[in-house]
ZAZAKOL-362025 format. One record per atom (N, C-alpha, C): x, y, z; residue in one letter. Coordinates in steps of 0.1 Angstrom, whole numbers, padded with zeros to 4 digits, always signed. Example, Ala and Ser with C-alpha at 12.3 -4.5 7.8 and 13.67 -1.06 7.14 Angstrom:
BEGIN
+0132-0057+0078a;+0123-0045+0078a;+0132-0033+0078a;+0128-0022+0071s;+0137-0011+0071s;+0129+0000+0079s;
% end
This chain:
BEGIN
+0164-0058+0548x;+0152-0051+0554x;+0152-0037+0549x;+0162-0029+0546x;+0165-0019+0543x;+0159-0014+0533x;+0164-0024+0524x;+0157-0023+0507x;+0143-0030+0505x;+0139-0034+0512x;+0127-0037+0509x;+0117-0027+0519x;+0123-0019+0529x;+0116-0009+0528x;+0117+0006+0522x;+0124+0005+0512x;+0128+0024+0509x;+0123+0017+0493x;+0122+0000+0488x;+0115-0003+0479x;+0097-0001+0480x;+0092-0001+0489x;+0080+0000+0489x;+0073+0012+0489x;+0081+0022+0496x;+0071+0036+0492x;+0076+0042+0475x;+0085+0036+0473x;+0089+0042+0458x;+0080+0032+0448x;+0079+0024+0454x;+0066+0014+0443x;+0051+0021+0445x;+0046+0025+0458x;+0037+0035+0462x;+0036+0048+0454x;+0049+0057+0454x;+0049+0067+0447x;+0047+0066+0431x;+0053+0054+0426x;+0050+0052+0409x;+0036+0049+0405x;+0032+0042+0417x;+0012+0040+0414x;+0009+0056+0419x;+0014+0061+0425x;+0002+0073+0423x;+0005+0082+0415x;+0018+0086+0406x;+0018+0094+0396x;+0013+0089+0386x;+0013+0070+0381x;+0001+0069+0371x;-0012+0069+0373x;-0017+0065+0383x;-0034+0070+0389x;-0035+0086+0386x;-0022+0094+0389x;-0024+0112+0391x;-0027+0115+0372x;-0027+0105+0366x;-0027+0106+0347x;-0037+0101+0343x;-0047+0095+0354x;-0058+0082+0346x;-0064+0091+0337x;-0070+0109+0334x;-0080+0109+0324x;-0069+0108+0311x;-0060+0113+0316x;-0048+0113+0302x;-0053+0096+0298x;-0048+0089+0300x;-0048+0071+0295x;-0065+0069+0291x;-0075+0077+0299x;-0088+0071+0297x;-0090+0078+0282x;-0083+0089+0280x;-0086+0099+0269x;-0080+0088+0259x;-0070+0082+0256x;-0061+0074+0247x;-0068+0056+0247x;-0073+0057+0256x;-0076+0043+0256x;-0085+0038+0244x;-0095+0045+0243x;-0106+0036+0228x;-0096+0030+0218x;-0086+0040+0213x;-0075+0037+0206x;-0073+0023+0205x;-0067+0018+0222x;-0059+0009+0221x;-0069-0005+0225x;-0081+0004+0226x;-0091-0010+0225x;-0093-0018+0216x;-0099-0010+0204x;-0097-0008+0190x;-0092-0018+0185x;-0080-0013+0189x;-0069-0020+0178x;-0065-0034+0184x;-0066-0036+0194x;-0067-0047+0202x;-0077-0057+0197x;-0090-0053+0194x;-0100-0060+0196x;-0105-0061+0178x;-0099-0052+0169x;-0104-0054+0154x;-0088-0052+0150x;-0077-0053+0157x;-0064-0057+0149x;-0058-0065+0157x;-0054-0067+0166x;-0044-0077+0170x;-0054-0088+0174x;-0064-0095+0177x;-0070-0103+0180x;-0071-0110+0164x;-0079-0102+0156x;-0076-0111+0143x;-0066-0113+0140x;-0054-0106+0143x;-0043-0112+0140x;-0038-0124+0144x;-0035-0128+0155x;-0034-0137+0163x;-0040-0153+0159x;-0057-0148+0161x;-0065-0157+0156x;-0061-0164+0140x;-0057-0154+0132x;-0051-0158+0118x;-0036-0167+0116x;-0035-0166+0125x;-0019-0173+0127x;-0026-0185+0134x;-0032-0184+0143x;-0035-0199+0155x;-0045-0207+0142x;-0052-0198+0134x;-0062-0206+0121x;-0054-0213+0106x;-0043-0209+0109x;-0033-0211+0096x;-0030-0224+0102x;-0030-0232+0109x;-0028-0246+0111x;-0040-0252+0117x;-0051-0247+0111x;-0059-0255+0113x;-0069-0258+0102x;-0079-0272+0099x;-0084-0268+0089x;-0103-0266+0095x;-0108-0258+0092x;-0119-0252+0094x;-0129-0248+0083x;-0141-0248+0083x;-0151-0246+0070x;-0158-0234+0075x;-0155-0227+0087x;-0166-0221+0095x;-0175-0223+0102x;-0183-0236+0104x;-0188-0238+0108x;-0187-0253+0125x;-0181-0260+0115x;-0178-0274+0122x;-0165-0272+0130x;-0159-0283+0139x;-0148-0281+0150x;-0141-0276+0139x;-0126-0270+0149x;-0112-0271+0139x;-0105-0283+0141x;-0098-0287+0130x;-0089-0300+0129x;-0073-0294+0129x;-0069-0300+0139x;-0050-0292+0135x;-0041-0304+0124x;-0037-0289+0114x;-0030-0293+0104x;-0019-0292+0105x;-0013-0289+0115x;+0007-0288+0108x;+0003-0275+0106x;+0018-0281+0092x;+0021-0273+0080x;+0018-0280+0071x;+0003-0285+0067x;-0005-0291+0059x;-0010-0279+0048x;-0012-0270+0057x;-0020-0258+0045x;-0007-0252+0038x;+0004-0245+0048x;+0019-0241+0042x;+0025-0250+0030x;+0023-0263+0034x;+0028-0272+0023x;+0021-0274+0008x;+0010-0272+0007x;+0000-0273+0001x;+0002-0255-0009x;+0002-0248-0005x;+0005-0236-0001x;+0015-0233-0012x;+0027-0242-0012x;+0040-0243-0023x;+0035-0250-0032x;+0031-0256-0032x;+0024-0263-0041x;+0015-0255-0054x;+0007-0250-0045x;-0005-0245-0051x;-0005-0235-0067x;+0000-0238-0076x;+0000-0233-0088x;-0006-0216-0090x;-0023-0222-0085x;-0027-0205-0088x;-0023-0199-0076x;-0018-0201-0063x;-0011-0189-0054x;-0001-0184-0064x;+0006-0191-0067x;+0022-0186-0077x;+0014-0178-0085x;+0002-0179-0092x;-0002-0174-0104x;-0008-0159-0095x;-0013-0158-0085x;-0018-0145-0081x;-0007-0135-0074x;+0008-0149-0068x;+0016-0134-0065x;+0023-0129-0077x;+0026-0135-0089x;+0030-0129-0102x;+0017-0121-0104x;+0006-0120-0107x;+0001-0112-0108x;+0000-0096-0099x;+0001-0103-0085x;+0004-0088-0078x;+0017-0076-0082x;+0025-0092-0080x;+0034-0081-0089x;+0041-0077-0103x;+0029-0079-0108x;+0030-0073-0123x;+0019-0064-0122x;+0010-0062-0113x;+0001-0047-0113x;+0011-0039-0105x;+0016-0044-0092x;+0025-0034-0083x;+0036-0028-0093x;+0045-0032-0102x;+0052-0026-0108x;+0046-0016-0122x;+0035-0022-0131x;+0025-0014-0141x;+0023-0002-0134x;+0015-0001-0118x;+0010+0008-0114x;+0021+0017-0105x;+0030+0010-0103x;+0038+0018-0090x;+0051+0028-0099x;+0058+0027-0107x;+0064+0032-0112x;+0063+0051-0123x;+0048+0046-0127x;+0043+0054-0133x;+0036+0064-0122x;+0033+0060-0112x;+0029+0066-0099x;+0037+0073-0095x;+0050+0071-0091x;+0058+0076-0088x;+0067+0085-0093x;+0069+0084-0109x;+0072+0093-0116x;+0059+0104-0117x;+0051+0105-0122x;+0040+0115-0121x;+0041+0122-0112x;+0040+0115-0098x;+0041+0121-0081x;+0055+0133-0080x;+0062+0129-0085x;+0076+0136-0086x;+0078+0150-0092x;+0070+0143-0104x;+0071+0157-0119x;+0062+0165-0113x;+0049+0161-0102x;+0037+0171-0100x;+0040+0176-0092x;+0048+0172-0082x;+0053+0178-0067x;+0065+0195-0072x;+0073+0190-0084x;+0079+0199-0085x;+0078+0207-0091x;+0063+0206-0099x;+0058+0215-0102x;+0052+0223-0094x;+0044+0218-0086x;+0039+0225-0080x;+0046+0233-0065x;+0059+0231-0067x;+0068+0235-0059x;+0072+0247-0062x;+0071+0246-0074x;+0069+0265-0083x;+0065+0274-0083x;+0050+0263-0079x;+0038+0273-0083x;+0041+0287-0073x;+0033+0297-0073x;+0031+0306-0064x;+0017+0313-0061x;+0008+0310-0070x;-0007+0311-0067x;-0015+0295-0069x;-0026+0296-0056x;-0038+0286-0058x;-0025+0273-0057x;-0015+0274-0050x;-0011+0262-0045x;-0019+0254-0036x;-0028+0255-0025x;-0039+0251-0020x;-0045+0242-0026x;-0052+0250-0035x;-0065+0246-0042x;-0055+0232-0052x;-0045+0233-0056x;-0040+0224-0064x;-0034+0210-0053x;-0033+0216-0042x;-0031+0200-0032x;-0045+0196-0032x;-0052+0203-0029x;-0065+0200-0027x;-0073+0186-0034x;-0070+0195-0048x;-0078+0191-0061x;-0065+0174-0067x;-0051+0178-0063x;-0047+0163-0064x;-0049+0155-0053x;-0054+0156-0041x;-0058+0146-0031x;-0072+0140-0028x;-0083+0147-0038x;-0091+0144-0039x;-0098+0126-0043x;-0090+0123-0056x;-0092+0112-0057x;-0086+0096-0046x;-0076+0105-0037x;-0072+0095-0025x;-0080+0091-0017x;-0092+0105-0012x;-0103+0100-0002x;-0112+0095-0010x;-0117+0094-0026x;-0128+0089-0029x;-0127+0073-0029x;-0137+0070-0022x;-0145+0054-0027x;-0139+0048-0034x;-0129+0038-0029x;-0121+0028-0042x;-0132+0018-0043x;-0142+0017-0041x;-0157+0011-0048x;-0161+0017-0062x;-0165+0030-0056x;-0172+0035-0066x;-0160+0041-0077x;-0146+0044-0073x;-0137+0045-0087x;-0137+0035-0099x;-0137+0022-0089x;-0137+0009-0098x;-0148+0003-0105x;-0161+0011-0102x;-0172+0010-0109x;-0172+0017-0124x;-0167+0035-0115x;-0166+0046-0129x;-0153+0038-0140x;-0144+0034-0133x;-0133+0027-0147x;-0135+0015-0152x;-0149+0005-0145x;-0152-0006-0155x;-0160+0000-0166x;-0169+0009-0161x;-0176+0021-0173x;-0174+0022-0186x;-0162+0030-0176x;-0147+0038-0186x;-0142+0028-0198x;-0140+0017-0193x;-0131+0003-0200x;-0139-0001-0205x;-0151-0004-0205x;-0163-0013-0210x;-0160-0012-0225x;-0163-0029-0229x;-0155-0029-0243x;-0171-0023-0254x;-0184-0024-0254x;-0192-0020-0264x;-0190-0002-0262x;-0196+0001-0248x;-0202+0016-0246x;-0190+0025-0240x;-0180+0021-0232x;-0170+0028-0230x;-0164+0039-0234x;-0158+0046-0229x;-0157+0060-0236x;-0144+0059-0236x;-0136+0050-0234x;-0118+0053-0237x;-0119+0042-0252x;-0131+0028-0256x;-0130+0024-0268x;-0136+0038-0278x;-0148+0044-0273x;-0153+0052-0279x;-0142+0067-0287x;-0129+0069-0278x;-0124+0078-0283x;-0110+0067-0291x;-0109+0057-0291x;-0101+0052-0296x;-0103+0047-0311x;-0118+0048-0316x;-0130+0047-0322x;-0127+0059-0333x;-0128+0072-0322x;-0130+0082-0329x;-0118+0091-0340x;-0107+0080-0332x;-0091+0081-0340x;-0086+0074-0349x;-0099+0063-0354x;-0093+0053-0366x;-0088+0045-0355x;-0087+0042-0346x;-0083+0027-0341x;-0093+0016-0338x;-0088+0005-0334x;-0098-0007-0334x;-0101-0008-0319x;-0116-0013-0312x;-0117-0015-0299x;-0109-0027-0293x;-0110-0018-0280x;-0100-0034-0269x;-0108-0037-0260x;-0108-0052-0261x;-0116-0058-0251x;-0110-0058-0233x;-0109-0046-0226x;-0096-0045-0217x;-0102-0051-0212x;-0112-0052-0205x;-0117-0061-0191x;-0118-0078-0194x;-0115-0081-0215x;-0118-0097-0216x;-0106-0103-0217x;-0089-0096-0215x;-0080-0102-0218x;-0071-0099-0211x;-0057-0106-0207x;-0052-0106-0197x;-0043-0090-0192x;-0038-0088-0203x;-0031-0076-0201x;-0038-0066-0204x;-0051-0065-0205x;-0061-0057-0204x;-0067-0053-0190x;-0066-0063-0182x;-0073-0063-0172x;-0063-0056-0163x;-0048-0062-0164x;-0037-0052-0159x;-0035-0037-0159x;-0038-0036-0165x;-0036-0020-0174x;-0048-0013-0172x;-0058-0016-0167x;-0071-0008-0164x;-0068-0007-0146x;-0067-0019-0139x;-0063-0022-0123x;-0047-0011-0120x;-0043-0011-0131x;-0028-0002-0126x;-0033+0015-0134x;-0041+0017-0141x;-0043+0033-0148x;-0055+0034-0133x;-0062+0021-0129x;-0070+0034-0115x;-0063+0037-0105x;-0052+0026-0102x;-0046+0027-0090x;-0035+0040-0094x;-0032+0043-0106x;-0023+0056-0106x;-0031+0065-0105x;-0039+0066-0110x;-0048+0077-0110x;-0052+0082-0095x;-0056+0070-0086x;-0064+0072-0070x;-0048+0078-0063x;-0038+0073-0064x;-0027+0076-0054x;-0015+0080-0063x;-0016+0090-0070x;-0008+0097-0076x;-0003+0111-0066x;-0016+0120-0071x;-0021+0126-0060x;-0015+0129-0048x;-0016+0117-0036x;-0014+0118-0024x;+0002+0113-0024x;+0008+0106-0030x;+0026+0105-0033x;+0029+0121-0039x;+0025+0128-0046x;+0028+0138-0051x;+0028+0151-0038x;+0017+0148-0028x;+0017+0156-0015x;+0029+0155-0004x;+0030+0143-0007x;+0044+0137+0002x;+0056+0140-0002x;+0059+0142-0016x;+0068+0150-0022x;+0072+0162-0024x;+0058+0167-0022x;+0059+0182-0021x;+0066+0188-0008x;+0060+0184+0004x;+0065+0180+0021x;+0080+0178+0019x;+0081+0170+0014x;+0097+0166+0011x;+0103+0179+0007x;+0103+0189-0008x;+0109+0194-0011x;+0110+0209-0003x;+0100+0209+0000x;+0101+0223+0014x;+0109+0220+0022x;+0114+0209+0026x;+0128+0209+0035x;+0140+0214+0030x;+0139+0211+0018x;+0149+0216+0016x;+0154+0226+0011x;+0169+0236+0014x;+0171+0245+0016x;+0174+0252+0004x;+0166+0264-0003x;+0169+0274-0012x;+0183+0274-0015x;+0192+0280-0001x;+0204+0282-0004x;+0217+0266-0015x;+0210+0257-0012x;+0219+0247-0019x;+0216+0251-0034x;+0204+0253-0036x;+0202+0254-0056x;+0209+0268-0058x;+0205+0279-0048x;+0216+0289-0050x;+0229+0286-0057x;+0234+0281-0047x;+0251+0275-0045x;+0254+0264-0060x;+0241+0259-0064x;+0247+0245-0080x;+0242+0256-0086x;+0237+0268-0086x;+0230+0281-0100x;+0243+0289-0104x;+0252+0294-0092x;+0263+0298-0088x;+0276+0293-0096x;+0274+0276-0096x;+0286+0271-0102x;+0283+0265-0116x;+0270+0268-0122x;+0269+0265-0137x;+0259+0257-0142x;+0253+0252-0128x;+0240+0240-0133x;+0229+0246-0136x;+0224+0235-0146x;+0211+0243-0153x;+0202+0232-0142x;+0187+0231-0150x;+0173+0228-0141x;+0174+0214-0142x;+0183+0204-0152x;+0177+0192-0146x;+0193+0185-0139x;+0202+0193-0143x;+0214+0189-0127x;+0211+0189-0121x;+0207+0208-0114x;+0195+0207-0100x;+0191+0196-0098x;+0181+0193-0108x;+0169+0182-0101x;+0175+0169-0098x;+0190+0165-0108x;+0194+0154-0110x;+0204+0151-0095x;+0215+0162-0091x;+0222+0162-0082x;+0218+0169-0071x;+0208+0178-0069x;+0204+0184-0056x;+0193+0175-0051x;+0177+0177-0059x;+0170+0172-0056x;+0169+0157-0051x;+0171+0152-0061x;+0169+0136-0056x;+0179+0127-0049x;+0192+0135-0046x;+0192+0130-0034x;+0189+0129-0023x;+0185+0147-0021x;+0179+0152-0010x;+0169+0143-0005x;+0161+0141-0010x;+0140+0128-0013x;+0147+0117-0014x;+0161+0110-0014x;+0162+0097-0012x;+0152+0093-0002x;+0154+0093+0010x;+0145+0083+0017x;+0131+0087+0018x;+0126+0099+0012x;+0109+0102+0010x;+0107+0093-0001x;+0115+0091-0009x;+0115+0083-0022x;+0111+0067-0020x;+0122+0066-0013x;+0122+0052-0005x;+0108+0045+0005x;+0105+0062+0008x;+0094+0057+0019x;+0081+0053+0008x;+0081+0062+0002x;+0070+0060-0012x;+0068+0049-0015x;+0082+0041-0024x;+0083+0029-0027x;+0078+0015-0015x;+0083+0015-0005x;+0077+0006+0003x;+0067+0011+0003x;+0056+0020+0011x;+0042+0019+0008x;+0034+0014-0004x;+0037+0020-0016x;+0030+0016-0027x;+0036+0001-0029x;+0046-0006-0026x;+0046-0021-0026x;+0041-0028-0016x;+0036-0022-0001x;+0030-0024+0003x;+0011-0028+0001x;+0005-0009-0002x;-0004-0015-0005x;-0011-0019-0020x;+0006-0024-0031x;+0001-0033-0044x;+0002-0048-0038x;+0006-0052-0028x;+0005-0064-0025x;-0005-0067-0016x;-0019-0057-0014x;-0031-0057-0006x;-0039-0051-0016x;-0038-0051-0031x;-0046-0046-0043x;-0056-0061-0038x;-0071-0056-0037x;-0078-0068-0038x;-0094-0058-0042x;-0095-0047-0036x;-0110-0039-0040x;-0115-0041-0051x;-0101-0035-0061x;-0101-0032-0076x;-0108-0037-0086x;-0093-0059-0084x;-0103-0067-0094x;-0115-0068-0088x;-0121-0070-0081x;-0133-0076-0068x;-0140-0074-0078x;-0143-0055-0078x;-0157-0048-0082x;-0151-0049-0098x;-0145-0050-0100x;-0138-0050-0121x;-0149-0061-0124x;-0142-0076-0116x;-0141-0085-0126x;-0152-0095-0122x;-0151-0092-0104x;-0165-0101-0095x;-0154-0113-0092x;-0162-0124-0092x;-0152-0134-0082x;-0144-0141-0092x;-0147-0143-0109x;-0137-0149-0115x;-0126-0147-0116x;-0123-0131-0115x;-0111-0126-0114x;-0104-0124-0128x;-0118-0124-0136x;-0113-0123-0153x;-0107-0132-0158x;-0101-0134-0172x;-0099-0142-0184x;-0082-0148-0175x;-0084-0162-0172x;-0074-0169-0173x;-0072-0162-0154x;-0078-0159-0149x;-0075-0151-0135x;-0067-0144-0137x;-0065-0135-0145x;-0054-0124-0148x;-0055-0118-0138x;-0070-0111-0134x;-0067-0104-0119x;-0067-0108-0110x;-0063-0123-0107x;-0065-0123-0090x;-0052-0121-0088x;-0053-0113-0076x;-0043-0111-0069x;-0042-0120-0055x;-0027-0117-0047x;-0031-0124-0033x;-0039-0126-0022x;-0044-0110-0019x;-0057-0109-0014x;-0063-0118-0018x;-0071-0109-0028x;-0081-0118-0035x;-0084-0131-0033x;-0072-0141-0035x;-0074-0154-0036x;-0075-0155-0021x;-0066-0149-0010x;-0074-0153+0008x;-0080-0154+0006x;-0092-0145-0002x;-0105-0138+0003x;-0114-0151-0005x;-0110-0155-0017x;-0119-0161-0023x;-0120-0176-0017x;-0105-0184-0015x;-0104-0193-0005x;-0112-0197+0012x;-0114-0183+0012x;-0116-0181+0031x;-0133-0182+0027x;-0137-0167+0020x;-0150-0167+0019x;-0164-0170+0008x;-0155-0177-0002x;-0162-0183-0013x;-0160-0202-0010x;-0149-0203-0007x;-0150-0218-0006x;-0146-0223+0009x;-0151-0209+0017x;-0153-0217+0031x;-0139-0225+0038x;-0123-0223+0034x;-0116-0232+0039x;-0108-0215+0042x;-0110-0217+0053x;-0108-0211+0064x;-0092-0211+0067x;-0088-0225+0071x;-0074-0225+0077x;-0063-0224+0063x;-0069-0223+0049x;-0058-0223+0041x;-0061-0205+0036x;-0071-0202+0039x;-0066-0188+0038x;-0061-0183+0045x;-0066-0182+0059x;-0052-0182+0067x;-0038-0182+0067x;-0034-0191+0057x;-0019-0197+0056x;-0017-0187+0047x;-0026-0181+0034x;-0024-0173+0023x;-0021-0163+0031x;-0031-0154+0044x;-0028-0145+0049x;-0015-0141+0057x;-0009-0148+0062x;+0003-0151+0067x;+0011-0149+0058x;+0013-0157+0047x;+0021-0151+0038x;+0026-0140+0030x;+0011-0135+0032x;+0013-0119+0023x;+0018-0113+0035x;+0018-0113+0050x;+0020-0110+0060x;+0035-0108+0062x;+0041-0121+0057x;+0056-0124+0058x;+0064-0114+0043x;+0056-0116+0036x;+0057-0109+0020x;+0062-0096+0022x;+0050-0084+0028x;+0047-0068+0032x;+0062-0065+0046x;+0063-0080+0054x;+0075-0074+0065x;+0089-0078+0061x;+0090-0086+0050x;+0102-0085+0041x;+0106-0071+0032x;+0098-0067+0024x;+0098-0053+0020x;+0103-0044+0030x;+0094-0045+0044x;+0094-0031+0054x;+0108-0032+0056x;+0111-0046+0063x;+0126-0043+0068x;+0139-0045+0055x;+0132-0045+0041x;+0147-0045+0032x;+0143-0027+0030x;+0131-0022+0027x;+0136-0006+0033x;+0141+0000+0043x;+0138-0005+0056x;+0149-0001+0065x;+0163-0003+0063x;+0169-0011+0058x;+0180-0016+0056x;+0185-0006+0042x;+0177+0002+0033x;+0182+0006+0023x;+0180+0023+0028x;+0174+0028+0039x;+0176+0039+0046x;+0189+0041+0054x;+0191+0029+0057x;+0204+0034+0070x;+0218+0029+0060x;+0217+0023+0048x;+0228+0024+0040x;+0232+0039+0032x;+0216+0042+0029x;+0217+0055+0024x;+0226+0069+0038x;+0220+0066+0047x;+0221+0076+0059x;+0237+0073+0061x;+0244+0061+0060x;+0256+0060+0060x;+0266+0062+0054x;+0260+0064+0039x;+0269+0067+0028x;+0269+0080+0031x;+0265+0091+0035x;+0261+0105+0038x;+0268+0109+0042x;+0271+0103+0053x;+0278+0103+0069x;+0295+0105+0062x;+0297+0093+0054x;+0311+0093+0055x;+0318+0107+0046x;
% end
């Protein structure tokens, strides 16, 4: 009797310090509507649709793991996640080095540093529509202006948007180009942590500029480094804008560009089978949370080796 009375005004008291916060929660709430209602509901729904098969229109039929099965099977899935990741590696490496060399450059700089974040982040908020418009342009094998200066050097044109490793190399030079930039900002953040006094201390004992860079810097940015890398394998294994507006729905010569996306997308909303894109989506889903947690796993090894 005791506890169930000295339990009930203390249950009283906890409702009215959250009622004494409702504009705080009402202020945060759209948020969580949001995401509720245009992210976890489709999500859900995409998981409960991966075992079923559906055209959009007509009932659902439950499949199993009819679509999963099918799924291993499926020749061009294999053929679009080799493709994802043969653009994620084309584009993500060269991204990352650039991002590195620009950050520490501009870690030097001492005037119009501003205007130079500025002017590299620019291409991150532009329209990955309309970039991929200006680089089919760009690439275009008669009027193009990268055949046109290749032209102008005594070399012969490339048909980059008609052949396979063409189409690669155009999908990975925009995606370096659009998110160079914004990796190079995050690097820059990174190296303002760290402290002057340590390059003092390796100038002091004889190191020139690429010891520094080789023994102070990079290991300092290990895990900015790291974090870099999962994102950009992240979003190279959600490359689907690119080919879309490149190549349209063939996905070019031999499907060189389709990627994973892509094929959900083409599956789901070109040929109407709903519950096997589904199953594609799940997969790139399981794909992106294998990455996240083998980077966690390569942050707390790094943070451990530190330690000892």
């Amino acid at each position: 009797m005791t506890l169930s009375r000295t339990a009930a005004p203390v249950a009283r008291g906890r409702r009215r310090r959250v009622l004494a916060y409702w504009p705080q929660y009402l202020a945060i709430s759209p948020f969580y509507v949001l995401f509720a209602v245009f992210g976890l509901a489709p999500l859900l729904f995409s998981f409960y649709l991966a075992f079923q098969r559906w055209d959009g229109i007509g009932e659902m039929q439950f499949a199993g793991l009819d679509n999963f099965q099918y799924l291993i099977k499926d020749d061009v899935f294999w053929l679009s996640l080799w493709n994802t990741l043969l653009i994620w590696v084309m584009s993500t490496v060269p991204t990352l080095t650039l991002a590195l060399v620009l950050a520490v450059l501009l870690h030097s700089v001492k005037r119009f540093k501003a205007f130079y974040r500025m002017a590299f982040f620019i291409p991150n908020i532009t329209s990955t529509v309309a970039i991929s418009i200006f680089f089919g342009a760009l690439f275009a094998t008669n009027y193009g202006l990268v055949n046109a200066g290749l032209e102008a050097v005594g070399l012969p044109e490339v048909a980059w948007l008609q052949n396979a490793w063409g189409i690669k190399i155009v999908i990975a030079v925009l995606t370096v180009w659009q998110w160079t930039g914004y990796n190079a900002i995050i690097y820059l953040a990174g190296l303002q942590t760290i402290p002057s006094d340590l390059y003092e201390q390796a100038r002091i004992d004889g190191a020139n500029a690429v010891q520094l860079f080789r023994h102070v810097t990079l290991p300092l940015l290990r895990p900015i480094i790291l974090f870099t890398v999962v994102l950009s394998t992240i979003g190279g294994l959600q490359t689907f804008t690119e080919p879309k507006v490149l190549l349209g729905d063939t996905a070019g010569t031999g499907q060189s560009g389709l990627t994973m996306v892509f094929y959900f997308y083409r599956q789901a909303f070109s040929h109407n089978d709903y519950g096997y894109g589904a199953a594609i989506a799940v997969v790139v889903l399981l794909v992106v949370a294998l990455f996240t947690i083998l980077n966690w796993a390569l942050v707390q090894r790094g943070q451990s080796e530190r330690s000892r």
